[in-house]
KEVEXVEX-609861 format. One record per residue (C-alpha): residue number from 1; x, z negated, y. Coordinates in nm, 2 decimals. Layout:
N
SITE	i	east	up	north
SITE	NUM	X	Z	Y
...
# end
This chain:
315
SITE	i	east	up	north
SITE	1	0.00	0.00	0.00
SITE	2	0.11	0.13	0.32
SITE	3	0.23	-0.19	0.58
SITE	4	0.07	-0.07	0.97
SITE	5	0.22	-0.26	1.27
SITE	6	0.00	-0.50	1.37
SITE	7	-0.11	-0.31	1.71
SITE	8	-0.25	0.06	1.44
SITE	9	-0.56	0.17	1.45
SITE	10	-0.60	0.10	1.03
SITE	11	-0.58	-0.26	1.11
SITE	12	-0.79	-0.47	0.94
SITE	13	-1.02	-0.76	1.10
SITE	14	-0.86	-1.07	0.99
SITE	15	-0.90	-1.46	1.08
SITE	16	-0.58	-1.52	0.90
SITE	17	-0.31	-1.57	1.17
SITE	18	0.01	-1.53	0.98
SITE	19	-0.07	-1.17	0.94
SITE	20	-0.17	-1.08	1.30
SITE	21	0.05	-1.16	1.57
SITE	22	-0.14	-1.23	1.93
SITE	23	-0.23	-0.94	2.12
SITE	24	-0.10	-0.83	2.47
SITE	25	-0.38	-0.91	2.67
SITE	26	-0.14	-0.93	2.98
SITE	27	-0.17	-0.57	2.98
SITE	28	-0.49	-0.56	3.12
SITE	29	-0.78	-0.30	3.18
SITE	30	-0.60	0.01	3.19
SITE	31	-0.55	-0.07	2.77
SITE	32	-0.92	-0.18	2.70
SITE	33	-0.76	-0.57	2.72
SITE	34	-1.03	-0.81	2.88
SITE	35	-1.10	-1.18	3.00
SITE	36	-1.28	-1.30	2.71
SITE	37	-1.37	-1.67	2.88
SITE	38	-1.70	-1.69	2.76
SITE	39	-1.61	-1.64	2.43
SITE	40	-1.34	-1.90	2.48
SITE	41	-1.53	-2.16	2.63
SITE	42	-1.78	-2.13	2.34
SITE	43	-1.53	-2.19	2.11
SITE	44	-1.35	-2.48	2.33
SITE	45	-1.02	-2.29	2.26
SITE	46	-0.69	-2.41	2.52
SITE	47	-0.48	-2.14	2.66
SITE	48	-0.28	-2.16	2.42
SITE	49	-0.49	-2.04	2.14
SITE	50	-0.41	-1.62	2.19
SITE	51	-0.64	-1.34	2.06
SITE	52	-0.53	-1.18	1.75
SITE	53	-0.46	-0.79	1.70
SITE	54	-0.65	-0.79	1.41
SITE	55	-0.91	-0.87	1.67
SITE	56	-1.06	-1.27	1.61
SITE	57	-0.92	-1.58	1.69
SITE	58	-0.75	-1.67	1.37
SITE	59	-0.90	-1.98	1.20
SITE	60	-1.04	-2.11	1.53
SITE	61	-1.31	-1.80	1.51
SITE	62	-1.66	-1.88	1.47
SITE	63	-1.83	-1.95	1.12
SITE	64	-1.47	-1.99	0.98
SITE	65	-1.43	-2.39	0.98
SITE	66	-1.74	-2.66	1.01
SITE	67	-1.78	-2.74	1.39
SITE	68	-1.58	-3.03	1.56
SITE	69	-1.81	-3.33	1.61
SITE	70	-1.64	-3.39	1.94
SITE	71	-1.68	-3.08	2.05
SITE	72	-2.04	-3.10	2.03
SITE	73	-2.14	-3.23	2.40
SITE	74	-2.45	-3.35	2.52
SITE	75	-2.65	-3.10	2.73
SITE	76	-2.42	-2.80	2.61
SITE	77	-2.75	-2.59	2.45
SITE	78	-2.52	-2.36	2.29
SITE	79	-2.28	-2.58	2.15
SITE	80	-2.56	-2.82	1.98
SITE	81	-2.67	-2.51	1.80
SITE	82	-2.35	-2.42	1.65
SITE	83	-2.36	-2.63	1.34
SITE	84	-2.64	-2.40	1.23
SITE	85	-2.40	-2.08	1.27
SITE	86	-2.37	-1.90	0.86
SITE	87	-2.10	-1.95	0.73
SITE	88	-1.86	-1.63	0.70
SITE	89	-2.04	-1.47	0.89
SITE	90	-1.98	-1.10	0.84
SITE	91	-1.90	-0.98	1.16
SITE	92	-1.57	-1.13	1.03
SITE	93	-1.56	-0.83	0.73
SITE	94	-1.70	-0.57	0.94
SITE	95	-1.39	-0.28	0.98
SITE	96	-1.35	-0.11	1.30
SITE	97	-1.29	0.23	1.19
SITE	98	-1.12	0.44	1.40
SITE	99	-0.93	0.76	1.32
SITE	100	-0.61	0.96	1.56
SITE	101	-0.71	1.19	1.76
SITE	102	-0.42	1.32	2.02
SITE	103	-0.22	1.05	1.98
SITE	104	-0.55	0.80	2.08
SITE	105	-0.74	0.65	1.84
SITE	106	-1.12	0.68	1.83
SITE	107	-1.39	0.42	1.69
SITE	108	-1.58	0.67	1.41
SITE	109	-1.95	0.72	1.57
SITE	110	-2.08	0.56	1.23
SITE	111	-1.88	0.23	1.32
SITE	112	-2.06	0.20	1.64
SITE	113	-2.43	0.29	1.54
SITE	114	-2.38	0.02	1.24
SITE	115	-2.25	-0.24	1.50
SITE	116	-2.57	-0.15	1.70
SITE	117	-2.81	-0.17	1.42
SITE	118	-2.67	-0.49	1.28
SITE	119	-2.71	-0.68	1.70
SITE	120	-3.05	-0.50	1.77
SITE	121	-3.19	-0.65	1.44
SITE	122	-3.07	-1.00	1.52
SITE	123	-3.17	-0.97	1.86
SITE	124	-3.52	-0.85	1.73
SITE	125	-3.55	-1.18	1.49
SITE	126	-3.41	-1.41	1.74
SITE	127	-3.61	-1.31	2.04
SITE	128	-3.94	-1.37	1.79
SITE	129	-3.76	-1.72	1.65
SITE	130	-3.69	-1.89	1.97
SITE	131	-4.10	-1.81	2.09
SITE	132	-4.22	-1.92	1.76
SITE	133	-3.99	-2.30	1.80
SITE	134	-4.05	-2.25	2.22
SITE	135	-3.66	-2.27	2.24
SITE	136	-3.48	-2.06	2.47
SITE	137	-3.18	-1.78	2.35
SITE	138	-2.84	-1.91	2.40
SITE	139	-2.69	-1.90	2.76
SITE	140	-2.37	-1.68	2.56
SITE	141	-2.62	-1.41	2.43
SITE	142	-2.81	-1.38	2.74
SITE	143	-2.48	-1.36	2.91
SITE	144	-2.34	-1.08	2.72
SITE	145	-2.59	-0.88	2.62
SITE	146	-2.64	-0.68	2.91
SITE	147	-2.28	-0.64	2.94
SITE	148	-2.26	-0.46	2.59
SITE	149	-2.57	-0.27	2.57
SITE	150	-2.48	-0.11	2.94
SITE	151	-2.54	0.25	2.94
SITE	152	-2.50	0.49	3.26
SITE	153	-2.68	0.81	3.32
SITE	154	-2.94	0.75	3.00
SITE	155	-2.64	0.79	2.78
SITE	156	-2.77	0.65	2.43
SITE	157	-2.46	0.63	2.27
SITE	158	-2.40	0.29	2.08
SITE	159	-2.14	0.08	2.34
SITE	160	-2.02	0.36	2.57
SITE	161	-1.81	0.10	2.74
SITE	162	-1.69	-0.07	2.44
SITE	163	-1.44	0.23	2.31
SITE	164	-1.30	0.39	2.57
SITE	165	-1.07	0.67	2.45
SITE	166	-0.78	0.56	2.63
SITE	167	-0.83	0.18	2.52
SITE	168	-0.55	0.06	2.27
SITE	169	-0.66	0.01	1.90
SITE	170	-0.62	-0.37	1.95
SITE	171	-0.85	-0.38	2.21
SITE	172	-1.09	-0.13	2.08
SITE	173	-1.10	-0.40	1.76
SITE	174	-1.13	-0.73	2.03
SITE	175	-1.41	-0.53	2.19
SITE	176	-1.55	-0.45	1.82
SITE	177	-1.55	-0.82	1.73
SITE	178	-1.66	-0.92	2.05
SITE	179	-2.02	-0.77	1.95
SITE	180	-2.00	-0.99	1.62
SITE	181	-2.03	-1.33	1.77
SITE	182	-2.30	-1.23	2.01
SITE	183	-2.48	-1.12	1.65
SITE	184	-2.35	-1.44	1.50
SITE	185	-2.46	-1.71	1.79
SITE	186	-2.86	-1.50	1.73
SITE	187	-2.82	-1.58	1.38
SITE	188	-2.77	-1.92	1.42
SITE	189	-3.03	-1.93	1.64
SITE	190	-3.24	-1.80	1.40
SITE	191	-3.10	-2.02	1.13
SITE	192	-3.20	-2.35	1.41
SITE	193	-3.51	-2.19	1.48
SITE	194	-3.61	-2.22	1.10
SITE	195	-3.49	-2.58	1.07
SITE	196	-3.71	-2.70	1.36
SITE	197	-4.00	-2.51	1.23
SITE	198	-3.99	-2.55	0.84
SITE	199	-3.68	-2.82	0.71
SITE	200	-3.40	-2.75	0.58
SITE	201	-3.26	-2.53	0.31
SITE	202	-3.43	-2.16	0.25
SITE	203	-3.19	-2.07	0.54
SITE	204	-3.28	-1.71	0.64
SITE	205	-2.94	-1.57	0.71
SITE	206	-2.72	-1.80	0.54
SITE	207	-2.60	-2.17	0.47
SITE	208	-2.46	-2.36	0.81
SITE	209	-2.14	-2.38	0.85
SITE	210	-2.21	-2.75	0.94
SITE	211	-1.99	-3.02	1.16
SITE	212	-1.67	-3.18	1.04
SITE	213	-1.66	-3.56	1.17
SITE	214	-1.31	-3.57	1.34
SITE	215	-1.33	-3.84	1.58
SITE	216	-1.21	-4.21	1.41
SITE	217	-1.54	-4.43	1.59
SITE	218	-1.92	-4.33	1.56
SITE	219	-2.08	-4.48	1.85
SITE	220	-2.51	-4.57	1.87
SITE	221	-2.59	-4.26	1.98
SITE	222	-2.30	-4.04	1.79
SITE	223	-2.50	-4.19	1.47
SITE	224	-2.85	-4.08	1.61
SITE	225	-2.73	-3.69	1.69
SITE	226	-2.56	-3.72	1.29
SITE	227	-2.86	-3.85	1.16
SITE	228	-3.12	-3.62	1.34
SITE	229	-2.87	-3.31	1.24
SITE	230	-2.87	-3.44	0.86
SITE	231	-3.25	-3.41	0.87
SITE	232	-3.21	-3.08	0.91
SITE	233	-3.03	-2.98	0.68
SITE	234	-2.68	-2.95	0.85
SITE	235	-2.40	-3.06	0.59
SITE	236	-2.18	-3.29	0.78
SITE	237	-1.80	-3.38	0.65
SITE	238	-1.53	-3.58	0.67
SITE	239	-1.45	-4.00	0.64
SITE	240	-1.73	-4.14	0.85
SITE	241	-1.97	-3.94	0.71
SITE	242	-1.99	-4.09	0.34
SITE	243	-2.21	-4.35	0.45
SITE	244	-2.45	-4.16	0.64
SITE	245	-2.79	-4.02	0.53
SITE	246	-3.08	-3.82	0.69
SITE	247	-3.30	-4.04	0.89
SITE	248	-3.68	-4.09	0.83
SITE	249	-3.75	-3.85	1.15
SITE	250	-4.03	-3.58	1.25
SITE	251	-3.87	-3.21	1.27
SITE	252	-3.98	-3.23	1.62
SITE	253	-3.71	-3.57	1.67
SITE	254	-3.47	-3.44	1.55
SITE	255	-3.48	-3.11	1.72
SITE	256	-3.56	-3.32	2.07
SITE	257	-3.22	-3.52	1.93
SITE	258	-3.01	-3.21	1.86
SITE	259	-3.10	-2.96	2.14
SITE	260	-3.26	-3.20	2.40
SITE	261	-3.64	-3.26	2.52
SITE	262	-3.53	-3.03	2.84
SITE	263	-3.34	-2.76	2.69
SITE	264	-3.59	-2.76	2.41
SITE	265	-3.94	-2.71	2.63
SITE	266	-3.83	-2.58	2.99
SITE	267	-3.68	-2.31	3.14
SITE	268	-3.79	-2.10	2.84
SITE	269	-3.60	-1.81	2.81
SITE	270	-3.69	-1.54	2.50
SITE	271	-3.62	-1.19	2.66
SITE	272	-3.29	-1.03	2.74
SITE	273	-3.26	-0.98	3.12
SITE	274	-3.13	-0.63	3.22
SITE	275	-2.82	-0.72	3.42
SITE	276	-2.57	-0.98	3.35
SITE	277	-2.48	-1.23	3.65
SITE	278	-2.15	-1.06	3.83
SITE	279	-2.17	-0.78	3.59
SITE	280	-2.12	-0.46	3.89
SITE	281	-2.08	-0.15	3.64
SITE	282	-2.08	0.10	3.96
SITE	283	-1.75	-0.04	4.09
SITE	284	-1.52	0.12	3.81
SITE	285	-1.30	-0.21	3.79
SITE	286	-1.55	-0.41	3.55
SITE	287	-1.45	-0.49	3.20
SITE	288	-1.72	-0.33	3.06
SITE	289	-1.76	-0.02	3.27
SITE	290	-1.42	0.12	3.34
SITE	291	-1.34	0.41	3.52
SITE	292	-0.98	0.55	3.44
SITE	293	-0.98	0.72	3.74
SITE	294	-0.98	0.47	3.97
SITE	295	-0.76	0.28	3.75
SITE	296	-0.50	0.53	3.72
SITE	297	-0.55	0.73	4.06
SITE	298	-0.24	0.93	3.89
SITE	299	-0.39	1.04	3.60
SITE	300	-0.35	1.43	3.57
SITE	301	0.02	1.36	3.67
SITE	302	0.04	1.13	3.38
SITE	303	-0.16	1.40	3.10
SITE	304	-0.49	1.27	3.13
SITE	305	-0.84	1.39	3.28
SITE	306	-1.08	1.15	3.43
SITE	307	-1.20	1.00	3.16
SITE	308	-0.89	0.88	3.02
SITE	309	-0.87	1.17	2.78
SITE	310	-0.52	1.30	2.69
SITE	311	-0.51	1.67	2.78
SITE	312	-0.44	1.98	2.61
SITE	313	-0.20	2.20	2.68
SITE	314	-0.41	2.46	2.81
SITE	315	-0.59	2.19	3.08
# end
């Protein structure tokens, strides 16, 4: 089996860190590289946690490893639901295909319409999940959404500003697994959902990955949140929680316990908005609507047209 640097476009997405080495993200825009903070501050990753080539975060990913207890902080809304998240989820398995064209590598039209399918059926089930449990979608779904399924002109190809032609195959795989954990948070969402509604087990796209106890002291109302998420069906790990055991609660406690009486019942939010909250695609700089024009004002000089395209030798 052939060995690819760790930058090719037959790359493989991979949580295993010791065979992807962190990608250049210093590089910036003009390679496809982006600020991923959201995704970062979902995670609660520090700045020194780098993005792989291979496209994830290593083993801090999401779905990989039970959630932290203390990372689970009261009145985070997304964060509380995390615990529900499926386990492996398989955005982690899904390949970004991409074949050489011109010394660029292209995302196959295939690998994009599947992406598609897959986040427009979880965004289908979740939107009708969350109005069934009157919960609202998750701030990080909401947030990116219209960022990804941005398209100019009525162009109704799957994420035209995902896969740029002149983005680098790592970043083309980043931007690929980016979709996945907007897929993965409406999956847990709909996992939650069906917790509130119904109980545990039966989970409808997958067992919880479930919390991991890692703090050495439980205090009153550290053992309430455990309790209320044991009722639901959420495994729960490590030393403190051998003597722990699901409480004799309604669904509707727990859920109040877990997601909050606020967060739960107000501010109800079940629809994607249109535009995302600084998101200006007509400016040409965003991250998600690039214009290699304005970010290469040089471009014919360099071989490409104005769409980043390397040109032929006839043009």
């Amino acid at each position: 089996m052939a060995l690819y640097p760790h930058d090719h476009y037959r790359v493989s997405v991979s949580v295993d860190p010791s065979i992807s080495s962190p990608a250049p993200v210093n590089e910036g825009s003009i390679r496809g590289y982006f600020d991923n903070n959201a995704t970062r501050l979902l995670l609660g990753l520090s700045p020194n946690d780098p993005i792989l080539h291979s496209g994830t975060y290593g083993n801090k990913e999401l779905s990989v490893l039970p959630i932290k207890f203390s990372s689970l902080h009261p009145h985070m809304y997304d964060q509380q639901l995390l615990p529900f998240m499926p386990r492996f989820h398989s955005f982690l398995s899904h390949t970004i295909s991409m074949h050489e064209q011109c010394g660029q590598s292209l995302v196959y039209a295939e690998t994009c319409r599947s992406l598609e399918e897959h986040l427009t059926q979880s965004m289908l089930r979740a939107q009708v999940a969350c109005h069934k449990a009157s919960i609202s979608l998750p701030n990080y779904a909401l947030a990116l959404l219209p960022r990804l399924r941005y398209t100019a002109g009525g162009d109704e190809r799957p994420f035209p500003y995902q896969f740029l032609t002149f983005f680098s195959p790592s970043a083309k795989r980043i931007r690929g697994v980016r979709i996945g954990p907007v897929r993965a948070v409406l999956n847990t969402t709909i996992n939650a959902t069906h917790a509130f509604r119904e109980g545990p087990g039966n989970w409808p796209v997958g067992n919880p990955v479930g919390i991991s106890i890692d703090v050495t002291e439980l205090s009153e109302d550290d053992n309430k949140l455990l309790a209320a998420y044991l009722a639901l069906g959420v495994p729960v790990e490590g030393e403190l929680a051998k003597g722990l055991a699901p409480a004799s609660v309604s669904l509707e406690e727990a859920k109040e316990v877990v997601i909050g009486r606020v967060l739960g019942k107000s501010a109800l939010i079940t629809e994607i908005p249109h535009d995302s909250p600084g998101f200006k695609p007509n400016m040409g700089t965003d991250n998600d609507a690039l214009d290699y024009a304005q970010l290469d004002p040089a471009y014919e000089e360099h071989g490409f047209d104005t769409d980043g395209v390397v040109m032929t030798q006839e043009q």
